[in-house]
KEFIFI-122876 format. One record per residue (C-alpha): x, y, z; residue in three letters. Coordinates in steps of 0.2 Angstrom, whole numbers, plus 5000, padded with zeros to 4 digits. Example, Ala and Ser with C-alpha at 12.3 -4.5 7.8 and 13.67 -1.06 7.14 Angstrom:
2
506249785039ALA 506849955036SER 
***
This chain:
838
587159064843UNK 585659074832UNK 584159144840UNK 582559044844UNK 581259164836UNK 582259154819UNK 582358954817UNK 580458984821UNK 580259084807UNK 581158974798UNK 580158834802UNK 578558904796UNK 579358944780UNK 579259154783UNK 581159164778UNK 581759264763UNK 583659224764UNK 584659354753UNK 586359284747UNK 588159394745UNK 589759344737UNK 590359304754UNK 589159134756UNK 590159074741UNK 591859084749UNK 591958914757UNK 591658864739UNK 592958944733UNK 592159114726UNK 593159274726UNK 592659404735UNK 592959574738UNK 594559634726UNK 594759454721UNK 593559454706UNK 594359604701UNK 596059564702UNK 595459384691UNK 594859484676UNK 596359604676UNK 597459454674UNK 596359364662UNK 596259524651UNK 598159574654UNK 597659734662UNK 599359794668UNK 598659924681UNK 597259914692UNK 596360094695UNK 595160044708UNK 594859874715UNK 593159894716UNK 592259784705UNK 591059924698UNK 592160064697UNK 593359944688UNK 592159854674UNK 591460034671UNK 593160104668UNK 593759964657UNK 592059974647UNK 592160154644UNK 594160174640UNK 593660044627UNK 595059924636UNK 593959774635UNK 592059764630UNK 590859684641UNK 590559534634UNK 592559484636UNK 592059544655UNK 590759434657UNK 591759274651UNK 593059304662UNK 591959294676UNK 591059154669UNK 592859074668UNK 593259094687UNK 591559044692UNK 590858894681UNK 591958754689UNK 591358804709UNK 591058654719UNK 589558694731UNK 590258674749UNK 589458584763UNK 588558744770UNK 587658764752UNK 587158574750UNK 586458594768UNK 585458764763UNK 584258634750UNK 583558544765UNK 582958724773UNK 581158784769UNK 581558964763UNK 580159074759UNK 581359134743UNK 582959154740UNK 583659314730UNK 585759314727UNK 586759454720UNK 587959314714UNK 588559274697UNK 588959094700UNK 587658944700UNK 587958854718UNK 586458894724UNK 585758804706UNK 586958654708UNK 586558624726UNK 584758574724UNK 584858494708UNK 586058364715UNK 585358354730UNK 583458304723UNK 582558304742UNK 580858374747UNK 581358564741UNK 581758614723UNK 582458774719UNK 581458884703UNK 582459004695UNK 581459164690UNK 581559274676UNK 580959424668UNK 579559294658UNK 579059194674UNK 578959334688UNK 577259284690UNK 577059114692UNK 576359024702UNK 577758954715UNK 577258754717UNK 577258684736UNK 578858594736UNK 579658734727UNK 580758874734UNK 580859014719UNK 582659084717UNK 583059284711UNK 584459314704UNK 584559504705UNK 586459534697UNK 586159394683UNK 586859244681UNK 588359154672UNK 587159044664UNK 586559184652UNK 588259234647UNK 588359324636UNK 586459354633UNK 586259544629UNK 584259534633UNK 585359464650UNK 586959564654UNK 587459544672UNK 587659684683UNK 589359714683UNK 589659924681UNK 589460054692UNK 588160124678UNK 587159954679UNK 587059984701UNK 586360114701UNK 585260124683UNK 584559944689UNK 583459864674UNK 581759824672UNK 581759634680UNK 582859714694UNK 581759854696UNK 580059714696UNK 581259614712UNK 581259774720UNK 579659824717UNK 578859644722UNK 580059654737UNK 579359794743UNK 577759754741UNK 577659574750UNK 577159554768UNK 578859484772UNK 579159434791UNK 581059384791UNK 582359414781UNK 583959344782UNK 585959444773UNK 587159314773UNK 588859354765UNK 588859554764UNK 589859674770UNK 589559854768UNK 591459864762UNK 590759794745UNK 589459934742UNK 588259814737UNK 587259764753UNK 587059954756UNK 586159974738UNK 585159834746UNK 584359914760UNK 584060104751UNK 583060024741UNK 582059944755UNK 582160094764UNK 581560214751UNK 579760094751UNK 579260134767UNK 579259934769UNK 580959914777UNK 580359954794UNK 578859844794UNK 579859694792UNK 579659604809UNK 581359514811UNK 583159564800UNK 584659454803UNK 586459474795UNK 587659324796UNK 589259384794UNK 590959334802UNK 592059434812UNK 591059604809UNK 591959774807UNK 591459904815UNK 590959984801UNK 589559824796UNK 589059854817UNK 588760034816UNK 587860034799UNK 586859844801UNK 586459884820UNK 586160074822UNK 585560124804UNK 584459984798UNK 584159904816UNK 584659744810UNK 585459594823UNK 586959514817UNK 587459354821UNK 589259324819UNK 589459154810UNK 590259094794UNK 588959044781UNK 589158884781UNK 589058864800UNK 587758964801UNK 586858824786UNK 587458674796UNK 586758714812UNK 585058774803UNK 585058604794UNK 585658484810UNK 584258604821UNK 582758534807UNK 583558384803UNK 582458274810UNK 580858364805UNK 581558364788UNK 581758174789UNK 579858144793UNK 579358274780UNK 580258164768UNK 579558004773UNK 577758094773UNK 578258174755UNK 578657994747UNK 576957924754UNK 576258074745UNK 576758014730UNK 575257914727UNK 573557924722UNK 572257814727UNK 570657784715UNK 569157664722UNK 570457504725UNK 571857554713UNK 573357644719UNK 574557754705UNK 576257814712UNK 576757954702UNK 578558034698UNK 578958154714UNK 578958314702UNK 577358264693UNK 576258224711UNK 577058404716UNK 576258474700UNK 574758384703UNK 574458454720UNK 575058624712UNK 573558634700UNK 572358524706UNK 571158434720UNK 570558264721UNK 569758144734UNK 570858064747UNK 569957934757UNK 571357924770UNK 571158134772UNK 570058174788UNK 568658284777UNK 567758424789UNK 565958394790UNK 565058564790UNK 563258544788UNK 562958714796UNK 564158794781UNK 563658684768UNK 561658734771UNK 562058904774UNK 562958924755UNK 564658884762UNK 565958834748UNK 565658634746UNK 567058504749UNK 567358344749UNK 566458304767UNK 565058364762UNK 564858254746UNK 565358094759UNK 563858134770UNK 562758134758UNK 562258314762UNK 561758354745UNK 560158304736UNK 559658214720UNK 559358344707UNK 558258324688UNK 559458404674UNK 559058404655UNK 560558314644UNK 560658374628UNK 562058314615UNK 562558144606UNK 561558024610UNK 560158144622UNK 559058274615UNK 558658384630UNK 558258224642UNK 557558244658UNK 558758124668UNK 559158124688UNK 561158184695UNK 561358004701UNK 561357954682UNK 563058074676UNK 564357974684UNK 563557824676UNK 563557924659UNK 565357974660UNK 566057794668UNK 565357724650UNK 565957844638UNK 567857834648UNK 567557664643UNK 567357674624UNK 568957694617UNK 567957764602UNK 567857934611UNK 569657994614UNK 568958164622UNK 567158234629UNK 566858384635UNK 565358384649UNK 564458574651UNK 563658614667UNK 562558754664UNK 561358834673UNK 560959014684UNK 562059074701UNK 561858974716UNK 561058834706UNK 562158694716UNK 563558694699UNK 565058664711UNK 564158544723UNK 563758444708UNK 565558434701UNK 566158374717UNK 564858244717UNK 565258194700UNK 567258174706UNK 566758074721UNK 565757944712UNK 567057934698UNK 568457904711UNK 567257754717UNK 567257694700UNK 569257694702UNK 569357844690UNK 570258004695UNK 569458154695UNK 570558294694UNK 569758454702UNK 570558614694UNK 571258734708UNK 571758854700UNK 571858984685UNK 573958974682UNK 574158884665UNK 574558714669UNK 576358634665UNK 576458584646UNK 576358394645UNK 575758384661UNK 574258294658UNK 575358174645UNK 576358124663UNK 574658084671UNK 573957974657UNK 575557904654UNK 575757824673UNK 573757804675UNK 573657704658UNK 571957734657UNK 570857884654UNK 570558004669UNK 569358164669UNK 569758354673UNK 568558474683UNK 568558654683UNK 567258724690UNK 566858924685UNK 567658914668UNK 567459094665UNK 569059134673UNK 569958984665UNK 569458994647UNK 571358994643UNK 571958854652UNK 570458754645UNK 570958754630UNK 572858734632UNK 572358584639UNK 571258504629UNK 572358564613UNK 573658454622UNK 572358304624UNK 572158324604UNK 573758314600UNK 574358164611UNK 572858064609UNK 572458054626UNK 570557984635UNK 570158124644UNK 568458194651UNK 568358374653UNK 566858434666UNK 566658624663UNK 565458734675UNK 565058884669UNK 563458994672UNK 562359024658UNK 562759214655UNK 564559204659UNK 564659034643UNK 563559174631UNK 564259334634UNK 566259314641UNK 567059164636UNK 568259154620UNK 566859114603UNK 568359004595UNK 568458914612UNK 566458874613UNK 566258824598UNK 567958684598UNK 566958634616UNK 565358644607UNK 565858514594UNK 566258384607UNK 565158444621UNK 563658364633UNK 562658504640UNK 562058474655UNK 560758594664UNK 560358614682UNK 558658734685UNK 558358824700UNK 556958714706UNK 556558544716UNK 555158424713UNK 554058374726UNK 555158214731UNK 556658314730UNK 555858454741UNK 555658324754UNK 557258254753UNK 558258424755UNK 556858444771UNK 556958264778UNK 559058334780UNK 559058484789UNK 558058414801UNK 559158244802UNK 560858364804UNK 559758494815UNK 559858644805UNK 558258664807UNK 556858594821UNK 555058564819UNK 553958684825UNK 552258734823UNK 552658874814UNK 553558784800UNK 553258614800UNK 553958484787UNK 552658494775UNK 552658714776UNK 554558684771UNK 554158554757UNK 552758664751UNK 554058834752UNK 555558744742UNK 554358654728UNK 553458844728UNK 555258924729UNK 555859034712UNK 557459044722UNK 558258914730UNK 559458984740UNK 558359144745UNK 557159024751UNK 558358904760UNK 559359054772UNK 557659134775UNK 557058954782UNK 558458914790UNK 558959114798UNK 557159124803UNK 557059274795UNK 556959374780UNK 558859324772UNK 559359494764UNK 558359594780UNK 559659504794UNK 560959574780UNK 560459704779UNK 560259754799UNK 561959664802UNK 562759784788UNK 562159924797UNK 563059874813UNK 564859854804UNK 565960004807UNK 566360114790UNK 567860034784UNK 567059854786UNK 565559924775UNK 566959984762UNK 567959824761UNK 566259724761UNK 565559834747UNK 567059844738UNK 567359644739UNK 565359594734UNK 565559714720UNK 567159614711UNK 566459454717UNK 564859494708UNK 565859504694UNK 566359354697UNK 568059394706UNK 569059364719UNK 569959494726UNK 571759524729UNK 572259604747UNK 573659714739UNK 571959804729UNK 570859824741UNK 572159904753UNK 572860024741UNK 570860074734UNK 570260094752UNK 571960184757UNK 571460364753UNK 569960344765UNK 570660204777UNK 572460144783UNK 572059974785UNK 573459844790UNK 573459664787UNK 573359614805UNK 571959734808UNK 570759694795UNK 571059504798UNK 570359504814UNK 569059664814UNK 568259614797UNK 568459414791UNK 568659364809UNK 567059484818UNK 566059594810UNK 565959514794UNK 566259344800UNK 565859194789UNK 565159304773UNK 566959374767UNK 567959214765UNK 569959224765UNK 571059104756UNK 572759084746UNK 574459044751UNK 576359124755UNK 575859324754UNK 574559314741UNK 572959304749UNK 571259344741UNK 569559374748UNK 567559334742UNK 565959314747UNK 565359154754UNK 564259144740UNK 563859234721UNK 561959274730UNK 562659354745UNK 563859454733UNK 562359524725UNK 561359564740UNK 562759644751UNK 563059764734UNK 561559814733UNK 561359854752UNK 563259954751UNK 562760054735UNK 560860064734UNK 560760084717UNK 561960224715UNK 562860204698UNK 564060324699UNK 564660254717UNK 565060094710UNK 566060164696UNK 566860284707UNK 567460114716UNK 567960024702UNK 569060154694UNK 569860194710UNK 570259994711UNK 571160024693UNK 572160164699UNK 572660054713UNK 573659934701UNK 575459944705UNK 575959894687UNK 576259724691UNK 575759584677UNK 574659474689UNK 573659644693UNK 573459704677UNK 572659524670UNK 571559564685UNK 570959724680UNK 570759644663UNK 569659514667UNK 568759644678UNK 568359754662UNK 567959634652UNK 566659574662UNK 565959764664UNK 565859774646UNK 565059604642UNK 563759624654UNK 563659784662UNK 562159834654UNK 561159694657UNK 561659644674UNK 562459794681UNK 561259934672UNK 562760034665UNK 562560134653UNK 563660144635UNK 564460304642UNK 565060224659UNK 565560074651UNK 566760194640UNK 567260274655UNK 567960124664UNK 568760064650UNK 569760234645UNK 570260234664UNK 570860074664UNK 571860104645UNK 572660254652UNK 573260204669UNK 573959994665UNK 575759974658UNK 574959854643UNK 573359924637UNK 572959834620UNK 572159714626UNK 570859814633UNK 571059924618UNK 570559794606UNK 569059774618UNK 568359944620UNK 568559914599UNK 567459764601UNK 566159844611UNK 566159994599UNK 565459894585UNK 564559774593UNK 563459894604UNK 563660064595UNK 564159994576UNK 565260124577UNK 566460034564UNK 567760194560UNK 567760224580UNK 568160024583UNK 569360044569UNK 570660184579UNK 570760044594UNK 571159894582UNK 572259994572UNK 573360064586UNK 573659894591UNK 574059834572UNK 575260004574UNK 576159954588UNK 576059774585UNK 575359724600UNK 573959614604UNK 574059584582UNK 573259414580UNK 571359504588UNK 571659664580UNK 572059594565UNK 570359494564UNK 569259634571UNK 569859764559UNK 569559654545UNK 567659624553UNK 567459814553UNK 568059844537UNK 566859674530UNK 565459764541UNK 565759934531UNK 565859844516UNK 564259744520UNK 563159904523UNK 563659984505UNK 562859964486UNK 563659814478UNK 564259934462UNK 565060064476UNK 566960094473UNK 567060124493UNK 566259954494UNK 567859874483UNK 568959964493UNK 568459904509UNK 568359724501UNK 570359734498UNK 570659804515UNK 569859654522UNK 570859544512UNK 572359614514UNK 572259604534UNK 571759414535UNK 573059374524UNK 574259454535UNK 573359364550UNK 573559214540UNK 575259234539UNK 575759294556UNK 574659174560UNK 574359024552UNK 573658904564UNK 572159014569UNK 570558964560UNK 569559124560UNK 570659194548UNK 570359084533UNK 568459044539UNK 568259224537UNK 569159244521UNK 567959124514UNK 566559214521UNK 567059374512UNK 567459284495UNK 565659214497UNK 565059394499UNK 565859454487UNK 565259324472UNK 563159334467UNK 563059174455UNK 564859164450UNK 566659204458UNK 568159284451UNK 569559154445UNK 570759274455UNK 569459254469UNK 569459054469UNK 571059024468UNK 571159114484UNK 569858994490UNK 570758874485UNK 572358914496UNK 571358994509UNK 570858784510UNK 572458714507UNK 573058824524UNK 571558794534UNK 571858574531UNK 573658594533UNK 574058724550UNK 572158694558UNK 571958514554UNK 571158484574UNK 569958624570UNK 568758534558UNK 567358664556UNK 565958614543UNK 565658784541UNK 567458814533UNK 567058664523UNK 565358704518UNK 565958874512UNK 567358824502UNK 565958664494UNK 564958844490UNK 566258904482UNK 566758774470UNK 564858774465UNK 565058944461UNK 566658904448UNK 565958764440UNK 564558914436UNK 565859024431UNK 566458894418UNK 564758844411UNK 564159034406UNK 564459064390UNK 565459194385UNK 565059374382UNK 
***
């Protein structure tokens, strides 16, 4: 009998079902002495010294009586041709949180893929531990290997004793991310502690500290001994329910059959996307992927209609752009056909609908610029909602996983027409930007790109190659933080209409008007109108009412958000840990749920959730509050959040991100000085698994603040060393070395010697490297520098194949300054031809 509390669990897709050898025997797999006996036979191994699988592969390993990869295709041999069995076809229709197996064989693989239903199954490896797990996807471990890698030595299956209890590094990151995850229910099927295996299992749970926090642990296991009831029952406390595997799958499967049906009836409507009166019915992988990375208007979707929120600095959506809740705003347009043109937000649909329609225009690139809490995001939405009106979908980017290669060659592919992509704060997407607009480039599509950036974040963070390939196809469009007096009086005439604010003698209609045309800060102004009070006072007074560990969490949270963050739970529990013990369950429902209620916003999905303020303004008010100006707090904060990474790849791109914002503009915005700034940096390069990146930057920052270029020049060199982050180190040590060479007399030996360095490095970049344009932009640069009237014939057929290489590997790149340069150059020859000689 299966209990009611597990298919609940089940249900709400809180499952993680662990799979042993004995799920596949209904298949056909071997179990227990079985595989053992197969490769003894298969390699004429006349006597068996222990039948133990482990015990046995070790001993024939290291008596040199077979080598491992004759062991692995042996058991490759016995397993390729498994059929999967009914209980395995009937597992694909079961909505599993994950699925980890120790087994070798691929029945678990072959089930979904000929199944094809509402659930496919994502094998995960070493290279994709970190991505993002799409809705309709269930992500699959294989933490003993697989018979599809055979024989792969980056690969080798787990088959020793040696390899049990040594476990490598992608095991050792499954155990790791195991006991890490707030898991609820975890399910054994096909273990018995006579194999040794389930044991190893449950140590390694145990050892975390985890095991025991795990709500609900089942075993499904047939006929158990009474050694699998004393150890499963006694020792790790966990039920057994005594079924065969495949039972126990049928009767799951026949339990949700029903709701499984109507989830796929729903899923196949899904498939479609409606834009103004035009309807596009997409592949079902390529609608999943679209709902994986992005957002976009559903007029048959019930939108929430939160005026209170929305006015109040709440995140906007798309009910608030269908009520009309915000305002008409003036912008200046500047690029192609404008000049910095005063123009109103009702006209940028209009804009973009046109150029969609010139064919002429394969790609443009649309920048929204302007200071936080400017109205950026609500604009976006606005843009997308008026497009879909148009009948053009608008494609709001959700978030900062690099989408699917080719993905956005699908959607043009079945929309036949062009289509736009939004993504709104760019500074933590740079990346994906650029993937995707190099994909547009190459397959010719007609695609808008709308980017939202704000100002400082566009001139100090983001990537100087990426701005200037936007740049060169961009429309800048720039919201200030102001209203006219028309304008003033719209954004007045609705919050009285949706009652956020009644008319009084104290502030009348005209008082608000007069206050928001007046206003230097929008926002400021609008919470102080509509709180009655004086905005950062009523946060402050309520800040000093939250109990110490709310104050932390709050202070901890503005401060990352402020640097434009969000912020993962797993952080901010491990940096408050020393002070606080604070639980899941507790902090949901003292902090986002009460005391902080409404300002520290939760969201995410499966165990991954992540926190921020309500708004970038709020973020900067409650960190002031929290840390009142003290420096050294904040950094004691910071670095305590980088010891808190746990080494995982997804944390550490975090505290990359983090630092690099601290270094671009933690002296303007944050008042740090060069010193602290260093300080963060070396804390974060001494305690993250891949510090070169953030080597390269601390380089960076070294010679851009300090012009410390022999200081700059350790960094860069260590990665150049080590080979690691080598395309940016190659190009920043050969800056630093042009830089050296810059600041010395033109007849200096030193000078000549750091010349040659320079050359020497981009050719090696160019090499390594071809298809990056700095390289040979900045050999150009150099030879420029280093010829007065006339160049060197050595130096200009350089030139000349520096140009050749640029044309042939950067051909989308088109830079006139490269072209310029090298026009400069040839100017230079024919001078060098003309002299007479001496």
């Amino acid at each position: 009998m299966i209990p009611i509390e597990l298919l609940k669990e089940i249900s709400e897709n809180k499952a993680v079902l662990f799979l042993g050898a004995g799920a596949s025997k209904q298949s056909g797999g071997p179990i227990g002495c079985e595989l053992t006996e197969f490769i003894a036979n298969e390699l004429n191994i006349q006597k068996i010294q222990n039948s133990d699988l482990a015990i046995f592969t070790q001993y024939l390993i290291k008596s040199n009586y077979a080598s491992r990869k004759e062991i692995e295709l042996a058991i490759k041999n016995r397993l390729q041709s498994l059929p999967p069995s009914n209980g395995y076809k009937a597992m694909t229709v079961i909505p599993w949180k994950e699925i980890y197996s120790v087994n070798f064989d691929d029945l678990v693989e072959q089930s979904y893929k000929s199944y094809r239903g509402l659930y496919d199954c994502k094998i995960m490896t070493e290279d994709n531990l970190q991505d993002e797990i799409e809705s309709n996807q269930i992500p699959l471990y294989k933490m003993h290997g697989s018979i599809g890698d055979v024989y792969s030595p980056q690969k080798p299956l787990v088959i020793t004793y040696d390899d049990l209890i040594n476990p490598n590094s992608y095991k050792e990151q499954l155990i790791k991310r195991l006991t890490n995850r707030l898991l609820e229910t975890v399910i054994f099927i096909g273990y018995s502690f006579s194999d040794g295996v389930i044991e190893e299992i449950l140590k390694s749970f145990k050892r975390s500290g985890n095991f025991d926090g795990i709500k609900r642990k089942y075993a499904v296991l047939p006929t158990p001994s009474d050694e699998d009831k004393l150890k499963y029952q006694s020792i790790y406390n966990i039920e057994i329910i005594d079924m065969k595997s495949d039972d126990f799958f049928l009767d799951v499967k026949n339990h949700f059959d029903q709701e499984y049906r109507a989830k796929l009836r729903a899923f196949s409507k899904s498939l479609s996307i409606f834009c103004g009166n035009s309807k596009v019915t997409f592949d079902p992988q390529i609608k999943s992927l679209i709902d994986n990375y992005f957002e976009y208007y559903d007029e048959n979707k019930n939108y929430p209609n939160d005026a209170n929120c929305f006015y109040r600095c709440g995140a906007p959506h798309w009910g608030n752009i269908k009520m009309n809740l915000d305002i008409n705003r003036n912008v200046l347009i500047d690029g192609e056909n404008y000049t910095y043109t005063l123009i109103n937000t009702t006209n940028i649909p209009d804009i973009i609908f046109s150029k969609l329609q010139d064919n002429e225009n394969k790609i443009t690139i649309y920048k929204i610029t302007g200071p936080i809490a400017v109205g950026k995001s609500t604009l976006c939405y606005r843009i997308a909602y008026e497009l879909y009106n148009k009948g053009v979908l608008a494609l709001f980017s959700n978030t900062s996983e690099s989408i699917r290669p080719g993905l956005l060659t699908e959607i043009h592919k079945a929309l036949k027409r062009p289509f736009v992509v939004i993504v709104d704060d760019a500074v933590n997407y740079d990346r994906k930007i650029s993937m995707m607009i190099k994909e547009c480039e190459k397959s010719g599509l007609e695609v808008s790109f709308i980017i939202a950036v704000r100002e400082n974040d566009w001139e100090c963070l983001l990537d100087y190659q990426f701005k200037r390939r936007l740049n060169n196809k961009s429309i800048t469009i720039r919201l200030e933080d102001k209203l006219d007096k028309q304008q003033s009086t719209e954004l007045a005439e609705k919050l009285f209409i949706n009652n956020i604010l009644i008319e009084t003698v104290e502030q009348t209609k005209q008082d608000l008007i007069k206050k928001f045309v007046q206003s230097k800060n929008l926002v400021a102004s609008l919470m102080t109108s509509i709180e009655n009070t004086d905005f950062e006072k009523k946060l402050a007074h309520d800040y000093d009412r939250y109990s110490p560990e709310t104050q932390n969490a709050y202070g901890i949270i503005s401060l990352v958000n402020r640097l434009c963050l969000p912020f993962k739970w797993e952080l901010l529990q491990r940096s408050l840990y020393r002070s606080y013990c604070i639980e899941w369950d507790v902090f949901t429902e003292k902090v986002i749920k009460a005391e902080a209620k409404g300002n520290i916003i939760q969201y995410g999905y499966g165990a991954n959730y992540y926190f921020s303020c309500r708004h970038n303004l709020i973020a900067q008010l409650i960190s002031d509050i929290h840390y009142k100006g003290d420096r050294f707090k904040e950094i004691k904060d910071l670095k305590n959040i980088i010891l808190s990474v746990n080494k995982f790849s997804h944390e550490e791109i975090f505290i990359g991100k983090l630092v690099q914002y601290i270094v671009s503009r933690g002296e303007l915005d944050l008042g740090y000085s060069y010193k602290q700034i260093i300080e963060i940096l070396d804390c974060a390069i001494l305690n993250i698994s891949n510090p070169y990146f953030l080597l390269h930057v601390k380089g960076q920052y070294i010679m851009e603040s300090q012009k410390d270029f022999d200081g700059a020049l350790k960094c860069f060199n260590k990665c150049i060393d080590d080979e690691k982050n080598l395309q940016y180190a190659l190009h920043s040590a050969a800056m630093a070395h042009f830089n050296i060479a810059s600041s010395l007399e033109s007849d200096s030996g030193v000078r000549h010697i750091e010349i040659r360095k320079t050359k020497d490095l981009l050719i090696k970049g160019s090499i390594h490297f071809p298809d990056n344009p700095f390289f040979y932009k900045t050999m150009l640069q150099l030879l420029d520098f280093d010829s007065c009237n006339s160049i060197h014939e050595s130096n200009y057929l350089l030139a000349k194949s520096t140009m050749e290489k640029y044309k042939k590997y950067c051909s989308l790149d088109k830079d006139p300054e490269v072209f310029d340069l090298f026009e400069k150059l040839k100017m230079k020859q024919q001078q060098s031809l003309n002299q007479p000689c001496g």
